[in-house]
Structure formats: structure tokens, C-alpha cells
Backbone bond lengths (Angstrom), bond angles and torsions (degrees), N, CA, C in turn:
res aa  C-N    CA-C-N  psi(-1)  N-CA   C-N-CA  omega(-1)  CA-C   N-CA-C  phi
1 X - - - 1.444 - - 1.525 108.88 -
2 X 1.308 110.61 128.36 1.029 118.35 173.92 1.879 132.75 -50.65
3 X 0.973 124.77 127.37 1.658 114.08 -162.38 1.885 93.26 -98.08
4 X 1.265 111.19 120.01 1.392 105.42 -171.38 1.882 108.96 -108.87
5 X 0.956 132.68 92.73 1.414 151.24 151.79 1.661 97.34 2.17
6 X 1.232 137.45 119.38 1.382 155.17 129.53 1.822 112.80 -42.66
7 X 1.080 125.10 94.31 1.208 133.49 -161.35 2.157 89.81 -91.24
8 X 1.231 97.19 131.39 1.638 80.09 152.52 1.258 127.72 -122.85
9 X 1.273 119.78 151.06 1.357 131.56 -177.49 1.471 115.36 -93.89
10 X 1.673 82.55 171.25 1.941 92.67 -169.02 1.591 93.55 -65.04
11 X 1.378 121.71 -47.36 1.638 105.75 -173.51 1.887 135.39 -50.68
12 X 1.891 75.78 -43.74 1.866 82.84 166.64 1.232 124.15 -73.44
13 X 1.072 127.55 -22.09 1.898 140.93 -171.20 2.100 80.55 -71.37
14 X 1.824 100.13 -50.72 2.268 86.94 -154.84 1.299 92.82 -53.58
15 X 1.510 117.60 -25.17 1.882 114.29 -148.77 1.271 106.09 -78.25
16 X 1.699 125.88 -1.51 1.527 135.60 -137.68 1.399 88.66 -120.54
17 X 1.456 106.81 -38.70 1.401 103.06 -168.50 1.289 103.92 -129.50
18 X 1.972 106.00 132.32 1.138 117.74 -171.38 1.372 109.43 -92.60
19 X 1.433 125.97 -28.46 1.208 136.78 -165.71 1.889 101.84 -75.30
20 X 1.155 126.63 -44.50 0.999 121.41 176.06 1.664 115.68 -72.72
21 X 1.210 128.76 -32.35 1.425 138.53 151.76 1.590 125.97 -46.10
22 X 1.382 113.08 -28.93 1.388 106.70 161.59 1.343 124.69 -100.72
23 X 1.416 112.80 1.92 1.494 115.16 169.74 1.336 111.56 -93.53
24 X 1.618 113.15 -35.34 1.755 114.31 150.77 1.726 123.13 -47.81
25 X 1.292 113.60 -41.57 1.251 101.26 149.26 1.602 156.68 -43.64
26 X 1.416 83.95 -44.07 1.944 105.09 172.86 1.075 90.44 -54.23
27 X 1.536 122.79 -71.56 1.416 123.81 -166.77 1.257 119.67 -15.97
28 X 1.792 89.04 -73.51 1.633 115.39 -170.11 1.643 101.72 -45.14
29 X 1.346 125.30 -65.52 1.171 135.15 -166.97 1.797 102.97 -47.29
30 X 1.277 112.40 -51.20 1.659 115.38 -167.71 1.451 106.66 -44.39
31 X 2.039 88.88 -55.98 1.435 86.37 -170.51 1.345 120.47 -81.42
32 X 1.473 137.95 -2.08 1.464 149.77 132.47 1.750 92.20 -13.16
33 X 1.320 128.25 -94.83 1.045 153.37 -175.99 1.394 112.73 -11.58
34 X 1.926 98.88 -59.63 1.705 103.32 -167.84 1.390 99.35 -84.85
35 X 1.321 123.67 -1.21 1.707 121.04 -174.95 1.307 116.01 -96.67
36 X 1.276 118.58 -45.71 1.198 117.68 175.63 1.395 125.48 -111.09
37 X 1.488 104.11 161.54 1.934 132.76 -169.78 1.696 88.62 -83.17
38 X 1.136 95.66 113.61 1.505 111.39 159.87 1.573 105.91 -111.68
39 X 1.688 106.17 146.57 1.888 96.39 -177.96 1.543 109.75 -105.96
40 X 1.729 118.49 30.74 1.592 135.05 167.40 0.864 112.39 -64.24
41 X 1.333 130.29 107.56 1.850 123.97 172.33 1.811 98.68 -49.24
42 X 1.506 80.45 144.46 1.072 112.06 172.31 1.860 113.45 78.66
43 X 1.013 110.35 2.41 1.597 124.85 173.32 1.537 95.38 -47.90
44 X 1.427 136.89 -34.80 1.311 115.92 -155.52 0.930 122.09 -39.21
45 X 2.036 83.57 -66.81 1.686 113.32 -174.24 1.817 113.64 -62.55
46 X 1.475 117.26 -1.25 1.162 93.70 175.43 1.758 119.23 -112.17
47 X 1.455 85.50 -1.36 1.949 98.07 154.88 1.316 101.85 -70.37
48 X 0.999 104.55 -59.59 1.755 102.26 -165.22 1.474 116.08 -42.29
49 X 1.456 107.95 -55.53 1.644 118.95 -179.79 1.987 95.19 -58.03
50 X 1.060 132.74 -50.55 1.165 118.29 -172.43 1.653 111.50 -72.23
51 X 1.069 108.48 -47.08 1.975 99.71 162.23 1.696 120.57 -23.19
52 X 1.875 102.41 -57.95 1.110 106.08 -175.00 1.355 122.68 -88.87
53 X 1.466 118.35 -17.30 1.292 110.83 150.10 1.804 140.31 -47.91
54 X 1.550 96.16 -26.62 1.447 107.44 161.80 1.306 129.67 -98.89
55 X 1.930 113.69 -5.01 1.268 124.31 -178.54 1.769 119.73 -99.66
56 X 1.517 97.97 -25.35 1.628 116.65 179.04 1.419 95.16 -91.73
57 X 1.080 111.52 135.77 1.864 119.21 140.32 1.352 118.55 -58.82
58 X 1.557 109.79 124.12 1.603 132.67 154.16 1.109 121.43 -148.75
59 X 1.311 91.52 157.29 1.856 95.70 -161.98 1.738 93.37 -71.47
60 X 1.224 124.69 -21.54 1.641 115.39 -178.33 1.548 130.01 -75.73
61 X 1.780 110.45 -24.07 1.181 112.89 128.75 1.704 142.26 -19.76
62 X 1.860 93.47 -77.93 1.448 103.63 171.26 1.023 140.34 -52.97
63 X 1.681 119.04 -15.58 1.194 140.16 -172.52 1.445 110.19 -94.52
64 X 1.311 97.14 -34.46 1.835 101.10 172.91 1.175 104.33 -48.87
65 X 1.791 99.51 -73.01 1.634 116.39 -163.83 1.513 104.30 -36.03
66 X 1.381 118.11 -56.21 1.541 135.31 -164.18 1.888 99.99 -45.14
67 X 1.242 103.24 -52.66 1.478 128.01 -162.33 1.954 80.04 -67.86
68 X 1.186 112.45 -89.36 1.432 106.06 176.15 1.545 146.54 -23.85
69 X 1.256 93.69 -30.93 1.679 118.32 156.46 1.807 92.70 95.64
70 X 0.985 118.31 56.17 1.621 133.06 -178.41 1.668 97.80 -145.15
71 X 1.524 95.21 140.54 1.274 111.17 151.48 1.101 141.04 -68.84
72 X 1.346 140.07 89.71 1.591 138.26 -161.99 0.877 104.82 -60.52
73 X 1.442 154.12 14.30 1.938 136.14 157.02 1.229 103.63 -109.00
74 X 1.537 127.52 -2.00 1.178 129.92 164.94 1.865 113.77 -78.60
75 X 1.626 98.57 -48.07 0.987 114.05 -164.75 1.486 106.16 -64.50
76 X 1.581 119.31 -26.65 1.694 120.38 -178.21 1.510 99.63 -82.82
77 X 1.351 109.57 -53.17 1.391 104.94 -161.85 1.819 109.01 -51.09
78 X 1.454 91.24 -61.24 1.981 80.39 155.39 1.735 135.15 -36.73
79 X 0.716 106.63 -59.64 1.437 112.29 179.44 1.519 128.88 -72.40
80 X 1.885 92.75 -21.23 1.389 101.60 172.66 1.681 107.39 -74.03
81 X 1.725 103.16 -33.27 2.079 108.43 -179.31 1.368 103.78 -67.39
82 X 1.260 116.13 -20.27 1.781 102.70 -159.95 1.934 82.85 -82.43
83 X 1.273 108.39 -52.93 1.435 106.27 -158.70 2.090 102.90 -61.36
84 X 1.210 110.17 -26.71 1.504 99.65 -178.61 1.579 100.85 -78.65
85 X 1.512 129.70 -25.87 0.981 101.84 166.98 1.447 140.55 -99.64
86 X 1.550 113.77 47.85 1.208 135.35 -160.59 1.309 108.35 -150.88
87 X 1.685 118.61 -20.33 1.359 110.94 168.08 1.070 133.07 -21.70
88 X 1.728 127.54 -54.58 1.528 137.55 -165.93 1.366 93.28 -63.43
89 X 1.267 113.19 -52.12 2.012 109.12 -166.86 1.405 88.73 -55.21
90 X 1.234 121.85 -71.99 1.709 119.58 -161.56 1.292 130.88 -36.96
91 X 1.763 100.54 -39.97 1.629 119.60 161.48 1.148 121.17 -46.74
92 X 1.472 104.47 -51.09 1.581 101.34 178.40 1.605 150.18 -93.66
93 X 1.670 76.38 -20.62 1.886 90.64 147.32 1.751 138.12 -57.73
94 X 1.632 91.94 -26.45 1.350 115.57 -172.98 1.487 111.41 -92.57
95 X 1.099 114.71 -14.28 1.739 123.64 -159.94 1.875 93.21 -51.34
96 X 1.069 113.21 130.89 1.267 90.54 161.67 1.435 124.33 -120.21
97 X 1.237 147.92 169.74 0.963 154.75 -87.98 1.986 85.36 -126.76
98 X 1.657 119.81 139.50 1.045 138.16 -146.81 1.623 80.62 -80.97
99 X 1.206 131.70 121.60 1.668 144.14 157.75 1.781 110.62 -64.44
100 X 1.460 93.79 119.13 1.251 105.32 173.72 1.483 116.71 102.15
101 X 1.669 106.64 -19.24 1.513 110.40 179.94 1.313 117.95 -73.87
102 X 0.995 130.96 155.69 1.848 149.38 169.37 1.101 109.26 -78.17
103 X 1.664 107.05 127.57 1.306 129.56 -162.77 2.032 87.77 -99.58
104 X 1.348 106.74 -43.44 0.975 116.92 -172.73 1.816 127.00 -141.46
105 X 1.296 123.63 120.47 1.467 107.49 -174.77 1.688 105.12 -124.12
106 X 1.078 117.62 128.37 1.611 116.59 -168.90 2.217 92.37 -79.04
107 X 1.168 108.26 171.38 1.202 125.48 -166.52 1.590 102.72 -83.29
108 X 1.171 92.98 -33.29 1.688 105.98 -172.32 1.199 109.62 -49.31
109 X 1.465 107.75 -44.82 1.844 142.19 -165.21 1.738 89.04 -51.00
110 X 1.069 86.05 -66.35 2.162 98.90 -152.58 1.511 92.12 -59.41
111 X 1.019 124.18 5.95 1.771 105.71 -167.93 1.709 102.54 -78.54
């Protein structure tokens, strides 16, 4: 009878290891962050900080990826193409609202 070898796969190895699964998470979550319109005040600034966490070099980045079992110049250069080609949406979700303009002017006003 043939003795047949148990091969393992990339799925059973993530399921094996938890430690590398929650640093794949951070990831996931960061870039959650820089991708999507949340309507939480103050969300801007915390897209923004996650944009540049994947757009700047730091070694705390690299260490994720490392921890995650990804290459961090893979992992930007990706994320840097998805985000250039998504700019226009991002621009315009983000536009914000013209400072100083009138939401409302009563008739009385203009006289």
C-alpha cells in the first residue's frame, strides 16, 4: 500500500498560526482605514495617517509585513497602485465643503 504524504497548504499553515493571522489582520484593518469613507467626525485625519503609513517608509510598517509573512515593498507598491488608481473617487468623496459659503440666506438679508 501505497504511503501517501500529507502535503500542507497555505490555508492550513494560516489556520496553525495565530500569531501571523493577527498581524495579517493589522494589515487588513490599516488598509480598511485608508480605503474607505467612514461618516465619523474626524475620520479624515485618520485615513490620511493610514494612507501614509502605507505610502512613507518605516521600519514599523516593515515589521508588521515581516511579522505577517509579506514583503513590505510589495505590500506598498500594491497599495500604493490600488490607491493611485482610485484617487479621483477619494478626491471626491473627501471634497469638503466650500468655507465661508451660505448654507442659507433669508430674503430680508439681501435687501
Amino acid at each position: 500500500m501505497a504511503n501517501y504524504l500529507k502535503i500542507k497548504t497555505v490555508d492550513s499553515y494560516e489556520r496553525n498560526d495565530p500569531i501571523q493571522s493577527l498581524w495579517r489582520n493589522v494589515l487588513i484593518v490599516a488598509l480598511e482605514d485608508a480605503v474607505k469613507q467612514r461618516g465619523l467626525p474626524f475620520y479624515g485625519y485618520a485615513r490620511k495617517a493610514a494612507i501614509e503609513y502605507f505610502t512613507i517608509p518605516n521600519r514599523d510598517f516593515a515589521m508588521v509585513c515581516h511579522y505577517a509573512g509579506f514583503d513590505h515593498l510589495t505590500v506598498r507598491r500594491k497599495v500604493h497602485e490600488y490607491l493611485e488608481r482610485n484617487k479621483d473617487e477619494r478626491e471626491k468623496e473627501n471634497m469638503p465643503a466650500v468655507q465661508g459659503e451660505r448654507l442659507f440666506q433669508s430674503q430680508e438679508i439681501r435687501q
